[in-house]
C-alpha positions in Angstrom: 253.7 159.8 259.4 253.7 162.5 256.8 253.2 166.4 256.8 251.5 169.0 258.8 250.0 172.1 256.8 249.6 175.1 258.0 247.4 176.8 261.2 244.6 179.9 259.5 242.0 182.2 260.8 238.3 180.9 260.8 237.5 183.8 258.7 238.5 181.7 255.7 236.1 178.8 257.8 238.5 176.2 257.3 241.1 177.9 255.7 244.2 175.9 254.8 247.2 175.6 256.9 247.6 173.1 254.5 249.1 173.1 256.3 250.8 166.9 257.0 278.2 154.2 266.7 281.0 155.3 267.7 281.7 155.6 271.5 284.5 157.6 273.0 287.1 155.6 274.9 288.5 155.5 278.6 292.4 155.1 279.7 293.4 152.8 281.6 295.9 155.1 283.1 295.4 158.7 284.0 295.7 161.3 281.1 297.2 164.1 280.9 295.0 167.2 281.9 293.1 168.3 278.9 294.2 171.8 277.3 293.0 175.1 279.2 289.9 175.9 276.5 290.8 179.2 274.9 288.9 182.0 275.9 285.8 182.5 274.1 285.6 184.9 271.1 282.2 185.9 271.3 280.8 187.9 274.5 276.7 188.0 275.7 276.1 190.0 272.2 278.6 189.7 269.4 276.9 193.8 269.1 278.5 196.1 271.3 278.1 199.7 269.7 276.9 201.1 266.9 278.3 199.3 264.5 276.4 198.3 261.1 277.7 194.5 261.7 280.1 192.1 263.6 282.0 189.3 262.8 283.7 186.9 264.7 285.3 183.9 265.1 286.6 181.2 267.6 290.4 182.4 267.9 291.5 178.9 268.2 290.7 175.2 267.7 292.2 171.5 267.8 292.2 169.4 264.9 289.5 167.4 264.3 287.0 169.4 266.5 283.9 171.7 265.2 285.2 175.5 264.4 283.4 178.2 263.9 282.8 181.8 263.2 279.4 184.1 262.5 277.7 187.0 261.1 275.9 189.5 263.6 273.7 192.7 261.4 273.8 195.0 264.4 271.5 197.7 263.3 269.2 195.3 260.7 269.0 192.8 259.1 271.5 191.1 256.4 271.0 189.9 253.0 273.2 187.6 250.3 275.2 186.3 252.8 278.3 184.3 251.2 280.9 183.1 253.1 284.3 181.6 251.0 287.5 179.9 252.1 290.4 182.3 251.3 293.3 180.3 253.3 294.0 177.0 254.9 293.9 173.6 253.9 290.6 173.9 251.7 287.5 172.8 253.8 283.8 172.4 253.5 281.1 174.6 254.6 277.3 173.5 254.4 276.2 176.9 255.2 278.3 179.2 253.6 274.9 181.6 252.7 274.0 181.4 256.4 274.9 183.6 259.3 277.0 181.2 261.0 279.5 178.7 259.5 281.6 175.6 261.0 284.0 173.4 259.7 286.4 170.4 261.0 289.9 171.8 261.0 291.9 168.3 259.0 295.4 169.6 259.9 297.2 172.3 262.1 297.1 175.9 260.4 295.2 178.9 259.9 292.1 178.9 258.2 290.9 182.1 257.1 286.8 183.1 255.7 285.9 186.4 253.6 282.4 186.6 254.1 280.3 189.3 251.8 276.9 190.3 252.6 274.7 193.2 252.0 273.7 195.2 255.2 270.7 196.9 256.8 271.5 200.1 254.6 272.0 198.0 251.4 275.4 198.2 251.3 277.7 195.7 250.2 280.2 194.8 253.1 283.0 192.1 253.6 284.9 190.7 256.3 287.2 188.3 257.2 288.1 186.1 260.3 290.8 183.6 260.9 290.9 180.6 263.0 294.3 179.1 264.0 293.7 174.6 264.0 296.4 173.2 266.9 297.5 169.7 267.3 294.9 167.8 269.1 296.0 166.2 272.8 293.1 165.2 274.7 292.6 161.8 275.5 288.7 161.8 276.1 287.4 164.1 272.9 284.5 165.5 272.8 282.9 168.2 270.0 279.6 169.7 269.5 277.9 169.7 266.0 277.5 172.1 265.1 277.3 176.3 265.2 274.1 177.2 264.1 272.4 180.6 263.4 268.7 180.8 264.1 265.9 183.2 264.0 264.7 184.0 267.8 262.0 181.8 268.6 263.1 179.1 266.9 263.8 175.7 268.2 267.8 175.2 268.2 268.9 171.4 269.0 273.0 171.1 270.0 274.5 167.0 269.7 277.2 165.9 271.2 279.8 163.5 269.5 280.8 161.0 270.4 277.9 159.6 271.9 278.4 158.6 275.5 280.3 155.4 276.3 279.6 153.5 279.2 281.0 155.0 282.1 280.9 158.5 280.6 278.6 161.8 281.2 277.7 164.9 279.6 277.1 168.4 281.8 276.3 171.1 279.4 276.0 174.5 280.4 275.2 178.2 278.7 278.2 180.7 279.1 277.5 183.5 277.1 274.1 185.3 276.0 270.4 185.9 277.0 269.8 182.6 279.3 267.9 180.6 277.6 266.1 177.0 279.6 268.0 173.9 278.3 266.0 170.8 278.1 269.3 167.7 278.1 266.7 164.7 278.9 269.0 163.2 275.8 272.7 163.8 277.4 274.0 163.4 274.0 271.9 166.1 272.8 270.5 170.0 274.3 267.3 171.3 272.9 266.1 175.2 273.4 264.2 178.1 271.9 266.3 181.1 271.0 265.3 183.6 272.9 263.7 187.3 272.2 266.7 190.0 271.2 266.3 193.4 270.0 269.4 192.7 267.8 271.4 189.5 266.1 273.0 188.0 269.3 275.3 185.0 269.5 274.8 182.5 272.5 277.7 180.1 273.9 277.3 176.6 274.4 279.9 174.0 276.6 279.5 170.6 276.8 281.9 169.2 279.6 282.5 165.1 278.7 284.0 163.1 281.7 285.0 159.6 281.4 285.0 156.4 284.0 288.5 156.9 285.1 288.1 160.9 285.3 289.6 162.3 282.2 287.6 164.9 280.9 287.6 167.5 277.9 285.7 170.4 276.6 283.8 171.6 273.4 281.6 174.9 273.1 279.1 176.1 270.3 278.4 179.5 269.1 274.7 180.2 268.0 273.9 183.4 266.5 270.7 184.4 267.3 268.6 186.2 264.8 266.6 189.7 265.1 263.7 188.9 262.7 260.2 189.7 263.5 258.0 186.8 263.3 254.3 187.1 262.7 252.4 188.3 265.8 250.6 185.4 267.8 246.9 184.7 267.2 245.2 183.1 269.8 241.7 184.0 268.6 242.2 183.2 265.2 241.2 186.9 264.1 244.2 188.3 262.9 245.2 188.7 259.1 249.3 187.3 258.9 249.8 184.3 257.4 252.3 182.8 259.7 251.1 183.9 262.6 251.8 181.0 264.8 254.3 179.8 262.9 258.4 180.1 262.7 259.4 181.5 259.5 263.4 180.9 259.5 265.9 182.0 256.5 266.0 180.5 253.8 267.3 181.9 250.0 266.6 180.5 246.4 268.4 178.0 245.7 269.2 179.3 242.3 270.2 182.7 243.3 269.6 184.0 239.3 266.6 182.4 238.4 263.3 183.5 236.7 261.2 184.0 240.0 264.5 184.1 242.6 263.6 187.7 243.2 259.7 186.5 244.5 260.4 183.2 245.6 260.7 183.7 249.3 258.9 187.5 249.6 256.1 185.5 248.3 255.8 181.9 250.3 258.2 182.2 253.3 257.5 185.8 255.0 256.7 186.6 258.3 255.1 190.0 256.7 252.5 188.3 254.6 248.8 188.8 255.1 246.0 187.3 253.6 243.2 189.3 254.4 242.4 193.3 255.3 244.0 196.3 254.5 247.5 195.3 254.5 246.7 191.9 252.4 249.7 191.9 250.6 249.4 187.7 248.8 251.5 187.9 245.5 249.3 187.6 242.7 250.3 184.5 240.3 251.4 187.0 238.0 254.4 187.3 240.2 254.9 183.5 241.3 252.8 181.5 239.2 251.9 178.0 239.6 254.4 175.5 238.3 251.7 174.3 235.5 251.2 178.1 234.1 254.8 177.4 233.0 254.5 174.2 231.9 251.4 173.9 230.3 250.3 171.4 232.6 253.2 168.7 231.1 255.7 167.0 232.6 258.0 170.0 233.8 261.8 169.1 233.3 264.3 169.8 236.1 265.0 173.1 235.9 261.8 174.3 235.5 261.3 172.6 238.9 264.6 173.6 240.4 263.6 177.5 239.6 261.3 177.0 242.0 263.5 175.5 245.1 263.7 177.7 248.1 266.4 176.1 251.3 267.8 177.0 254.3 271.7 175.2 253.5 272.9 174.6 249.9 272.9 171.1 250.3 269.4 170.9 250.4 268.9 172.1 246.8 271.6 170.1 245.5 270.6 166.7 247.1 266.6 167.6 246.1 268.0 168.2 242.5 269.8 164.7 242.4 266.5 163.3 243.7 264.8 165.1 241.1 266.9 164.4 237.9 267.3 160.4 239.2 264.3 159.1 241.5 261.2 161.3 241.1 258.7 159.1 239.4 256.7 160.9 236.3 253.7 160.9 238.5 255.3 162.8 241.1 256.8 165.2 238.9 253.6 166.2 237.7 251.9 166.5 240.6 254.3 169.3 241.0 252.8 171.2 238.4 250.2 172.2 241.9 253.0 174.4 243.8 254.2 177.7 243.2 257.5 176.7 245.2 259.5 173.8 246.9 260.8 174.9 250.5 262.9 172.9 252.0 264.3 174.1 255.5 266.7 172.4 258.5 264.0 174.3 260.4 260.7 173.1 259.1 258.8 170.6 260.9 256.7 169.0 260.1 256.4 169.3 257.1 252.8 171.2 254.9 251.7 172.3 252.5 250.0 176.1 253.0 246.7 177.0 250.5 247.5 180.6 251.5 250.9 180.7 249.4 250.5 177.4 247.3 254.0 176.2 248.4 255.2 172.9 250.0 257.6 173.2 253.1 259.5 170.2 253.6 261.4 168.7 256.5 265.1 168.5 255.6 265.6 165.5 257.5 264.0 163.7 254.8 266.6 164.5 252.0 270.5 164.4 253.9 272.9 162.3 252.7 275.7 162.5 254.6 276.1 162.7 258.9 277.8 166.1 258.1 274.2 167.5 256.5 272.2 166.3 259.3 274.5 167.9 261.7 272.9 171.4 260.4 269.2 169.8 261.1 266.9 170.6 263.7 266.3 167.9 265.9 263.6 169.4 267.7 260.3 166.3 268.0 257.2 167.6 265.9 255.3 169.0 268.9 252.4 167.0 268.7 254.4 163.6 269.7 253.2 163.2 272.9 249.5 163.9 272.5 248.5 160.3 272.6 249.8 160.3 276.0 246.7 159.5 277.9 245.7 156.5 275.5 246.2 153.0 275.5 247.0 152.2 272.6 249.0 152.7 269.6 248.7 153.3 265.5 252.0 152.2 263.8 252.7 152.0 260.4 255.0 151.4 257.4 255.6 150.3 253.8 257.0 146.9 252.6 258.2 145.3 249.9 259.0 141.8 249.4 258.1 141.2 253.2 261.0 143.7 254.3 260.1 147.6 255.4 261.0 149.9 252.8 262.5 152.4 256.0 266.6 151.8 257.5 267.5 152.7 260.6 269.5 156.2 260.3 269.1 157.2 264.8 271.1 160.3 265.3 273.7 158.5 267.1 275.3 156.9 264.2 277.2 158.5 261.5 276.1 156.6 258.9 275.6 158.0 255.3 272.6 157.4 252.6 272.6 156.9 249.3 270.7 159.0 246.9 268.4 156.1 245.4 267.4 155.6 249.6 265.6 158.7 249.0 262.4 157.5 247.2 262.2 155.4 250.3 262.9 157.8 252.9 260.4 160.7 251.0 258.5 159.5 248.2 255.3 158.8 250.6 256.0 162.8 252.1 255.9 163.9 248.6 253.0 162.3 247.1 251.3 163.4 250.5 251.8 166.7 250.1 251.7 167.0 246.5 247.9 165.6 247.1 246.8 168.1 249.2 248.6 170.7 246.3 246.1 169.1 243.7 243.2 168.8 245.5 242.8 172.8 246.7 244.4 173.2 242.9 242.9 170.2 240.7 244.1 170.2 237.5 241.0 170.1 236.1 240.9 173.6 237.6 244.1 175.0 236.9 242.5 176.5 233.5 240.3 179.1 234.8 242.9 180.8 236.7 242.9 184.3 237.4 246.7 186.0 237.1 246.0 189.0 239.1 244.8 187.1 242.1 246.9 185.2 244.4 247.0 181.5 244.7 244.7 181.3 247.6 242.5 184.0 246.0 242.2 181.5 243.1 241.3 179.1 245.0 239.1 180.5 248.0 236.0 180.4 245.4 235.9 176.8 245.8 236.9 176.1 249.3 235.9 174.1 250.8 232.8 172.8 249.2 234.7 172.4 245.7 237.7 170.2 246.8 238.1 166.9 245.6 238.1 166.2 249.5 235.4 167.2 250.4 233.0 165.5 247.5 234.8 162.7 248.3 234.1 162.5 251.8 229.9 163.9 251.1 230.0 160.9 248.6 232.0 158.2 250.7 231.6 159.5 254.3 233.6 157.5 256.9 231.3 156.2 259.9 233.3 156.1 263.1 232.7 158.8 265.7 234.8 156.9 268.1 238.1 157.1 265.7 237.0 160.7 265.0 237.5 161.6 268.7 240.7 160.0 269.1 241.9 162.1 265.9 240.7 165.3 267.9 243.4 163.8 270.5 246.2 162.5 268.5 246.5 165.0 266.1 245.1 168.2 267.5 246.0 167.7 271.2 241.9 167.5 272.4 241.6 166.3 276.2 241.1 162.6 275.9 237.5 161.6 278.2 237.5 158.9 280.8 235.8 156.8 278.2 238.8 157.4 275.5 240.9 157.0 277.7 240.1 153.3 278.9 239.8 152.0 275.2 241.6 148.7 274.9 243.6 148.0 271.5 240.7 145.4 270.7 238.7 148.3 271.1 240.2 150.6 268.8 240.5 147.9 266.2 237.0 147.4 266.3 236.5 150.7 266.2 238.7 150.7 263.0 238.5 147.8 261.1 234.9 148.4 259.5 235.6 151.5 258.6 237.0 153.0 255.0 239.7 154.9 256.0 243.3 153.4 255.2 245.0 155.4 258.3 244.1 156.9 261.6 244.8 159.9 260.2 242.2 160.0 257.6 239.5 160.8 260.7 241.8 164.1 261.4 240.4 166.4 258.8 239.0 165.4 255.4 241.8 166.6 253.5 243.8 164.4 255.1 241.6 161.7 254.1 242.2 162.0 250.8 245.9 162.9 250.7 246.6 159.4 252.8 244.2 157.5 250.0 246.4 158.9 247.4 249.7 158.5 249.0 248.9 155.0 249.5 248.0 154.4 245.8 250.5 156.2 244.2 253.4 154.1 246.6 252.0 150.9 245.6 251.3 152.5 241.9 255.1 153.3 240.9 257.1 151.2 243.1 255.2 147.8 244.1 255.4 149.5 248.2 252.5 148.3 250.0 251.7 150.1 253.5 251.1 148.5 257.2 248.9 149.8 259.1 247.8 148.3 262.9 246.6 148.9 266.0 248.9 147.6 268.8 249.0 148.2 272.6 250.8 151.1 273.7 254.2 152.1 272.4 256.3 152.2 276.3 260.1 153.5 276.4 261.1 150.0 277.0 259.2 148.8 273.9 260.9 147.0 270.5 259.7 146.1 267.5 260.0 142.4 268.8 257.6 142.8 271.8 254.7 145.5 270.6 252.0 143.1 270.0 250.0 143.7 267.0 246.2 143.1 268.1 244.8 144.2 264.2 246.7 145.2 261.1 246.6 144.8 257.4 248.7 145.1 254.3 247.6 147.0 251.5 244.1 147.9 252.9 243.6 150.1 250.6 243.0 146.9 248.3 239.6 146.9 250.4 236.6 146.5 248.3 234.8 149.3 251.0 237.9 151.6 250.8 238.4 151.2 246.5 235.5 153.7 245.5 236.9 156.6 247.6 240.6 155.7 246.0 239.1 155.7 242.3 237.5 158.9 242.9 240.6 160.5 244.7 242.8 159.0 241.8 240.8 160.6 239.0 240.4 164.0 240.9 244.4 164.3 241.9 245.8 162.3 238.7 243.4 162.4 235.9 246.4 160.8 233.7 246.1 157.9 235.3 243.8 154.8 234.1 241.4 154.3 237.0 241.5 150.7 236.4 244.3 150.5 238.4 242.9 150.9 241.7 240.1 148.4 240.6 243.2 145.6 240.0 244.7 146.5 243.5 245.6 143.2 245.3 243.2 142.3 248.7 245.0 143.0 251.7 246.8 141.2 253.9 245.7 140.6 257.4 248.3 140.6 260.4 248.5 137.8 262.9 246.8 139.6 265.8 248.8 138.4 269.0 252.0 138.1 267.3 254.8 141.4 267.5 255.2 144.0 264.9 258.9 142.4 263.7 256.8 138.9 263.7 254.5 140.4 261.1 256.6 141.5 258.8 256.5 138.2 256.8 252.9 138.0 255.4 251.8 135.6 254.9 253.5 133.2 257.5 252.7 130.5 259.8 252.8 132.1 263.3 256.0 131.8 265.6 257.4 134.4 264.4 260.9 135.0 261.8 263.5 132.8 261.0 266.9 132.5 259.0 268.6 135.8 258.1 265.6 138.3 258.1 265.5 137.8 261.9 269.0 138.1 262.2 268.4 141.3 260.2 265.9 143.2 262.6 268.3 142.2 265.7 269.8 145.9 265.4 271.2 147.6 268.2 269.0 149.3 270.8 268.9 152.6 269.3 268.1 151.8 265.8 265.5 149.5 266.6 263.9 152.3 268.6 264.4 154.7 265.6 262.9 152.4 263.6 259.8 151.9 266.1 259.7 155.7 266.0 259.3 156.4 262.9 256.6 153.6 262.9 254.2 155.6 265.7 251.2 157.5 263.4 253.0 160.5 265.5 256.7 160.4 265.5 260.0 162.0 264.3 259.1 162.3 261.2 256.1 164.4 262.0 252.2 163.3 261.0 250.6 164.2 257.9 249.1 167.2 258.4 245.6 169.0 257.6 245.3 171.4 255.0 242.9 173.7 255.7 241.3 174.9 259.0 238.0 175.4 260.5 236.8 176.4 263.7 236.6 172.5 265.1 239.8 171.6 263.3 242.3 174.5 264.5 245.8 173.3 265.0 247.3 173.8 268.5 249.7 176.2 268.7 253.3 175.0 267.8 255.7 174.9 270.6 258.9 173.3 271.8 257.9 169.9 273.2 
């Protein structure tokens, strides 16, 4: 479902993490043997002496494959980073202010990158690399997508295109660099952690592609390796970083010369940041203010927004920008009047807001338009997927309109491209999520007492956590079940399920459920979760007439569609409960005093699902059982990997990661995130 928010020391008590097809073909004769691969540029460490930096590049590459070339800072770290085309025919990079870059080589020729960057020293430094494009001649093709740089310790993911055919295999293999372990339970796809180096280090991928009749070609992938020192771990909760715990990986403003570029990511994206102690070094809002200090509280315009974008690819910015100048709703845009900044990162996920630095980090995968922009996106799962594991049952969800789901199937296996008015479906609920949990450790109401010359969780440390807007709601509006509290503890936080959890029958969690006044499971994970799904919810139906599914339906199997999960409770629009209305009011008036109450008063009554029909049955309410007819069923017969995309994304944890908690206490601490 929606966005995690950050891990923190029990020191603060509950401190805030706020952190919530194409196929390749056979022959029917033999082929000719594939070209001998050319040697590869880059050895186990593109460092070799004492040099201040290296740069290399593959030597050569066949048209219409992935080429590539990156940056190594061989005695520190590198800064403004800009790689430009100076020769070829003209190409496009989507991370020409990253360390590595890649590009498909349309025609034979040499294709030459300057690259400028400031070193370890602060010296300004150039390079350049060429890459000579030949005529392409193997019959079976295969490429990776794409060269990536990443910080060590991060998760790196590696896809293979085509996908497989029937008939075909994959074999990758590492053949250069600090062996890493290379999880390929997806043989179109290789996931790993980058490993620990004492300096910027490029690793060497190769996947080897063999058809039915035993043709078979080659592709390999350079990723550079980062030397950045990420906050230490804290098992104990005692120590003062902010992100320790968590994977801090580069990102830049995304307008390089605007008012608060200079703070922007020193101040909300460090490894270096502490909180607390001797070394607390926060940035006082003095330096980064809150987006309502420079607005007043009104409606802020697009570039007042946009000043406060921090990404890991261009793209990012200018696709968040489009969003923000064409779909944002007025609602939404002032809710961002809560953040000091907007990150937005190919590595961040899920995605949270954090109380310590006021920010939002946001997944990437919710804004790409094109198949290129994903290529350059982590695919690694949000690592609490398989906590439900010992459970038998499942939580799905979704939001509808006119009896269709708002959400397309986009699975990684297809190239297919979005339009930028998709986007309100794809991450309106993420925002207004997220943007809740901004405004409720930061209520407007609040916002004109603030103190300059304390930082933004100084500001609002005062009132946490018996202040929040979430937790009067919840002393005011408690929710009763301890059963659906302990299966939070489980799904969400990775808490040993008990014999008696673990024999609960759907029936039994929907009984469990149903009385209750939360509109989610996920409103039992913390109570500021609670209240930023009871806004989200609102605020979807509020400006765009989306009303959310929620049900409890057996267990979600590999083999399982959206056609035979059986739905055993669900409703539409439960919020429109007259139990679950009173907690919405109050939310509504404490996150969005500009709206009229009233609303939530005139929401609709919800629907209730057909218990014993499937999920894709129940996606016409109301409707005499049987399940779909005519077109719409024709509509959700989808091939076999975008129905289970779509059946995903419909799991209360799945790809697109859960809503996460925004703050932290002692019974609430987030396990630590790893590679699943």
């Amino acid at each position: 479902m929606s966005a995690l928010t950050a891990l923190i020391r029990p020191v603060l008590l509950a401190l805030i993490a706020a952190i919530a097809a194409c196929g390749g073909g056979s022959d029917s004769s033999p082929p000719p043997p594939p070209p001998t691969p050319a040697a590869p540029s880059l050895g186990a460490s593109t460092c070799t002496g004492t040099e201040a930096f290296s740069v290399v590049a593959d030597a050569s590459a066949m048209v219409g494959k992935v080429a590539g070339a990156v940056l190594a800072g061989c005695s520190g770290s590198l800064a403004n980073v800009n790689w430009t085309q100076t020769a070829g025919v003209p190409v496009t990079l989507l991370s020409p202010r990253t360390q590595a870059i890649s590009f498909e080589a349309p025609a034979a020729g040499t294709y030459t990158f300057t690259v400028t960057f400031v070193d370890a020293n602060g010296a300004l430094n150039s390079a350049t690399v060429s890459v000579n494009a030949v005529a392409a001649v193997t019959a079976t093709p295969v490429m990776i997508r794409v060269d990536h740089a990443a910080r060590k310790g991060g998760n790196v993911s590696l896809r293979a295109w085509p996908s497989l055919a029937s008939g075909e295999t994959n074999t990758w293999a590492q053949i250069a660099g600090p062996p890493v372990t290379l999880d390929a339970g997806d043989p179109n796809r290789v996931l790993f952690v980058a490993p620990d180096v004492a300096r910027d280090t490029a690793l060497i991928f190769r996947v080897t592609r063999r058809s039915a009749s035993g043709a078979t070609d080659s592709d390999d992938a350079y990723v550079l390796i980062e030397n950045y020192t990420q906050a230490p771990p804290d098992p104990n909760g005692t120590l003062p970083h902010v992100f320790s715990d968590l994977h801090v990986s580069r990102t830049y403003p995304y307008r390089a010369n605007g008012p608060f570029a200079s703070a922007l990511v020193g101040c909300t994206y460090n490894a270096a940041l502490e909180y607390t102690g001797g070394g607390a070094n926060l940035c006082p809002l003095s330096t980064l203010p809150l987006l309502h200090q420079t607005t007043s509280g009104a409606l802020p315009t697009a570039d007042q927004i946009m000043d406060r974008v921090i990404v890991s690819h261009d793209w990012m910015g200018q696709v968040f920008e489009q969003f923000v100048r064409t779909q944002a709703t007025p609602d939404m845009l002032r809710l961002l009047n809560g953040v000091t900044a907007i990150v937005i990162g190919a590595q961040v996920r899920p995605s949270f807001y954090y109380a310590l630095t006021g920010a939002i980090y946001l997944d990437a995968d919710n804004f790409w338009l094109t198949a290129a922009q994903r290529d350059v996106i982590n695919e690694a799962p949000d690592f609490r997927s398989d906590f439900d594991r010992d459970l038998m049952y499942s939580g799905v969800w979704r939001y509808t309109g006119n009896n269709q789901s708002i959400f397309l199937p986009f699975p990684a296996t297809s190239r297919i491209s979005r339009d930028i008015t998709y986007l309100l479906q794809e991450a309106g609920w993420l925002m207004y999520h997220e943007l809740a949990h901004a405004s409720d450790f930061m209520p407007p109401a609040a916002r004109a007492s603030l103190n300059n010359s304390l930082s933004a969780w100084r500001n609002i440390e005062p009132r946490f956590p018996a202040l929040l807007p979430s937790t009067l709601m919840t002393n005011l509006y408690p929710l009763q079940s301890a059963q659906m509290v302990g299966l939070a503890q489980i799904k969400f936080f990775g808490a040993t399920a008990t014999a008696a959890q673990r024999a609960y029958t759907p029936v039994d969690v929907a009984n469990f459920f149903a009385p209750d006044r939360a509109t989610d499971e996920y409103n039992y994970s913390t109570p500021r979760e609670d209240l930023a799904m009871t806004f989200e919810e609102f605020m979807m139906t509020r400006n765009h007439g989306w009303r959310r599914d929620v049900a409890i339906t057996d267990k979600i199997t590999a083999t399982t569609t959206s056609g035979t999960l059986i739905v055993r409770w669900g409703q539409r629009g439960r919020l429109g409960e007259a139990s679950i209305k009173p907690r919405a009011r109050y939310a509504v008036e404490q996150i969005a005093p500009w709206v009229n109450p009233v609303e939530v008063d005139n929401l609709p009554v919800p629907i209730a699902m057909r218990a014993g029909d499937s999920w894709a049955s129940n996606l016409v309410l109301p409707a005499p059982p049987g399940g779909l007819a005519g077109p719409l069923a024709l509509r959700l017969e989808t091939d076999l990997a975008s129905e289970r995309w779509l059946l995903q994304r419909a799991m209360t944890v799945g790809r697109h990661g859960t809503h996460g908690d925004g703050h932290w206490t002692p019974n609430e601490r987030w396990l630590r995130q790893t590679a699943r």
